[in-house]
C-alpha positions as CSV (number, residue, x, y, z in Angstrom):
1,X,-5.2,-22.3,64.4
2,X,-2.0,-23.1,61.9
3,X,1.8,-23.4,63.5
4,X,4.1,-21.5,61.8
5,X,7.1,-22.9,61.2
6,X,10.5,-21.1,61.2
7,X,11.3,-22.7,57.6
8,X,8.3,-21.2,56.2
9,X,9.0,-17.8,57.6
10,X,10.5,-15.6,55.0
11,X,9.9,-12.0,57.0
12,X,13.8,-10.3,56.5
13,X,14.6,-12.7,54.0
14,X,15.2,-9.9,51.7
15,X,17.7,-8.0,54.0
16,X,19.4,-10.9,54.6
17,X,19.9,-11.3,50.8
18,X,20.5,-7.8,50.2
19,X,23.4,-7.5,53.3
20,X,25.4,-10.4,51.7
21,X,25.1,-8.8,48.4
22,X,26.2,-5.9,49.4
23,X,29.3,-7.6,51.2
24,X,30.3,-9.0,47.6
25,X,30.2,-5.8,46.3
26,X,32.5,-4.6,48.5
27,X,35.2,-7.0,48.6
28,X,34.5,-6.5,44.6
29,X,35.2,-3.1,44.8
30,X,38.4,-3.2,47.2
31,X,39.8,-5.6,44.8
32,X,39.5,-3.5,41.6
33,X,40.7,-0.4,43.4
34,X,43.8,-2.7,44.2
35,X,44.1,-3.1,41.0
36,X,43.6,0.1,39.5
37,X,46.5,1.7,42.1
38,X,48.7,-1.5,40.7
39,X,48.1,-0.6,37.0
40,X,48.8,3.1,37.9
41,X,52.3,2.1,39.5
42,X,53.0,-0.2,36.3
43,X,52.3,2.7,34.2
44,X,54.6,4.8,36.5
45,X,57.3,2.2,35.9
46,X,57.2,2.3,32.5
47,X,57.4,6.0,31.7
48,X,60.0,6.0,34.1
49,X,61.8,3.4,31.8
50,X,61.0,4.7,29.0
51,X,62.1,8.4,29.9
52,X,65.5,7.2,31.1
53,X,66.0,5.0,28.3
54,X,65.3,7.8,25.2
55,X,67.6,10.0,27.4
56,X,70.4,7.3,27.5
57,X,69.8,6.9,23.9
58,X,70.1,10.7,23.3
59,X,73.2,10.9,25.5
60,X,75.1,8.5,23.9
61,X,73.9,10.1,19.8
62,X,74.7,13.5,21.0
63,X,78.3,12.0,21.6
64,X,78.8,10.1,18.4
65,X,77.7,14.1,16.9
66,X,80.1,15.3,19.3
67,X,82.8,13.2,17.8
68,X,81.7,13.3,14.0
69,X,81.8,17.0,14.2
70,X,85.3,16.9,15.4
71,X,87.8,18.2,13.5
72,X,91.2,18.2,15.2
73,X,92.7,14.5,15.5
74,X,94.3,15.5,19.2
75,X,90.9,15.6,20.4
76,X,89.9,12.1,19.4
77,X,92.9,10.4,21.0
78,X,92.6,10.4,24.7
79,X,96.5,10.3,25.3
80,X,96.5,13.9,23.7
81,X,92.7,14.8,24.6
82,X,91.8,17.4,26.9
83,X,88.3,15.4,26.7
84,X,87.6,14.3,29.9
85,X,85.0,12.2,29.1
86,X,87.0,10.3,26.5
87,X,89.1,7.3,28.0
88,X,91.2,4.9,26.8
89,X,89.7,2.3,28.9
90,X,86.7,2.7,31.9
91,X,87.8,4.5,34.7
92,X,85.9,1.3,36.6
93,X,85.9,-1.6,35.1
94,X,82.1,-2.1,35.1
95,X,79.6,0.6,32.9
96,X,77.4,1.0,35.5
97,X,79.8,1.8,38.4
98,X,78.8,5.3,39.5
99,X,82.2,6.3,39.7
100,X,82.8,5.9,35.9
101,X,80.0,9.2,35.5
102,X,81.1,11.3,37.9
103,X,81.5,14.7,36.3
104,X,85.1,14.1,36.2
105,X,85.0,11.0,33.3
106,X,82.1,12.0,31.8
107,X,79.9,15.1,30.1
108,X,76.4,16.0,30.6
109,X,74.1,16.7,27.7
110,X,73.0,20.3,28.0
111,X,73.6,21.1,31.3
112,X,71.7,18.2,32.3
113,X,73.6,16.5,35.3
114,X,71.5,13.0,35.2
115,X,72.2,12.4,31.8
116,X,75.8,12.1,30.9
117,X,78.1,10.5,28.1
118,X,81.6,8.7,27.9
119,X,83.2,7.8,25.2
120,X,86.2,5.1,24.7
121,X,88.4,4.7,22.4
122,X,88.6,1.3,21.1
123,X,91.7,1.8,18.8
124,X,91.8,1.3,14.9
125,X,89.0,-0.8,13.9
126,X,89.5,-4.6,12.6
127,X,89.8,-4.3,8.9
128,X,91.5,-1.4,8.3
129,X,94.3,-1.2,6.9
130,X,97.3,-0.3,9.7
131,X,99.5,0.7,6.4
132,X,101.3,3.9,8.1
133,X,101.8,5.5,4.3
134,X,98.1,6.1,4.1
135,X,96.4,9.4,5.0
136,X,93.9,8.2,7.4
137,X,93.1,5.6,9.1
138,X,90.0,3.8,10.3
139,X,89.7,4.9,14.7
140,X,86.8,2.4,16.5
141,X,84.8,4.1,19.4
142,X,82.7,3.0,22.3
143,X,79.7,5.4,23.2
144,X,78.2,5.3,26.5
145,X,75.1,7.2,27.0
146,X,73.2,7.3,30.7
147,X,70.5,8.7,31.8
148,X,69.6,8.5,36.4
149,X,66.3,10.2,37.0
150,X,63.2,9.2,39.0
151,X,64.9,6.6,40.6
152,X,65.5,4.3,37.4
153,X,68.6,4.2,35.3
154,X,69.5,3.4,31.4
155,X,72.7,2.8,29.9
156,X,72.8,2.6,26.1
157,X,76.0,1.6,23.9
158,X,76.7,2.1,20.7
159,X,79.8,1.6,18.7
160,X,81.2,4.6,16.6
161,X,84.1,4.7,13.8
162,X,85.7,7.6,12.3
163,X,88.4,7.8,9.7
164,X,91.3,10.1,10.5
């Protein structure tokens, strides 16, 4: 009669094999569902940006319309403005204190309370001529457009001139 040896006995060699390769698989497929919830998040983050940044964007160009449809000087001057969300300076010194849109120094756009404007008014512009016998005279604006939603926030600033 042979010996059998245990080297040379391959019965549940297979299940052996197939239980570690399923194992790998596994931890395969834990990782890539990691990583799918991670791309998703990403891709959360960045329409999130996005969003608050087109709104910023629009904030601040529906205030430059704003002032280029303006007709009366008064209104463009804040000593004489009844504007309240045009300033001679910041209320705070910093754009993105929260105190400077507060809906007593700036406007919404449309009703909408997260997106707001401010405008500032920067004086006459460098370059122009300061000659008081002249009709009009070349005013240089500030435009501050910001948009708070989904937990993400965008400021955009523009500059704006107007001759009056």
């Amino acid at each position: 009669m042979k010996a059998k040896s245990l080297l040379n006995n391959e019965d549940g060699s297979v299940l052996v094999l197939a239980l570690i390769i399923l194992v790998l698989l596994t931890i395969m497929g834990m990782n890539m569902t990691t990583t799918s919830s991670i791309e998703v998040q990403i891709a959360a983050n960045d329409k999130t940006y996005k969003e608050n940044l087109y709104n910023a964007e629009g904030s601040a160009m529906y205030a430059a319309q704003v002032l280029e449809n303006e007709t009366e000087k008064d209104n463009l001057i804040p000593a004489t403005s009844p504007n309240t969300w045009l300033h001679e300076t910041l209320p705070d010194s910093t754009v993105s204190s929260a105190d400077n849109w507060n809906s007593a120094n700036s406007e919404p756009v449309a009703g909408d309370s997260e997106t707001r404007y401010i405008v500032i008014h920067e004086g006459f512009a460098r370059g122009s001529s300061m000659d008081m016998t002249t009709q009009s005279q070349l005013h240089e604006y500030s435009v501050y457009g910001n948009s708070l939603k989904h937990n993400g926030r965008s400021i955009v600033a523009i500059g704006f001139r107007k001759r009056f």
